[in-house]
C-alpha positions in Angstrom: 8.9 -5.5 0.2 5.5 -3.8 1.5 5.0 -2.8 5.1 2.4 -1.2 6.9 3.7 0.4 9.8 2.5 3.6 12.2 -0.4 3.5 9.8 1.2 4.0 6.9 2.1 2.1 3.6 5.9 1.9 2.5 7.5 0.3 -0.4 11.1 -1.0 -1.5 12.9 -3.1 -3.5 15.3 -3.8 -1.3 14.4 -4.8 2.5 13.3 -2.1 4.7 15.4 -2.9 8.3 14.7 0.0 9.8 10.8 -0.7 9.9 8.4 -2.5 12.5 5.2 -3.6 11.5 3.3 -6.3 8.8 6.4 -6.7 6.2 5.0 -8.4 2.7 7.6 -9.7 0.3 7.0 -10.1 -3.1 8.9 -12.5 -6.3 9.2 -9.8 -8.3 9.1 -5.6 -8.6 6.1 -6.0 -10.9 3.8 -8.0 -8.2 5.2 -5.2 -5.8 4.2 -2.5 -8.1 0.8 -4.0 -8.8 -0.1 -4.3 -5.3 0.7 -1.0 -4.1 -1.3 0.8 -7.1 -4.1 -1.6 -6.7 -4.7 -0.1 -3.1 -3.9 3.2 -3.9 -6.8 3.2 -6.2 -9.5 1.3 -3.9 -8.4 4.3 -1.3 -9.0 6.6 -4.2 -12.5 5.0 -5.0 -13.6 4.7 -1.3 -13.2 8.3 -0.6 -14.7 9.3 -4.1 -17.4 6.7 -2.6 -17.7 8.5 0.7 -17.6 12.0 -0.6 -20.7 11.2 -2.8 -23.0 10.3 0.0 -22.0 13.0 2.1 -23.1 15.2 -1.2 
């Protein structure tokens, strides 16, 4: 499970009850895994991105 709540990301494995916001299940723990480090590193690379032209 992947939600983005309060403007944050969270991840599980198991279902997150306690959480209000836009909930993503996934088959598997690998297509979990892949989609949170897949947006952790576009995040990364937009504020390398953004840092550079402030430079």
């Amino acid at each position: 499970m992947y939600v983005l709540a309060n403007h944050k990301t969270y991840f599980s494995p198991i279902e997150l009850t306690h959480l209000h916001g836009d909930m993503t299940t996934y088959p598997n723990v690998h297509e979990l895994l892949d989609r949170v480090f897949f947006a952790r590193a576009e995040r990364d690379r937009v504020k390398q991105q953004a840092g550079d032209l402030k430079r």
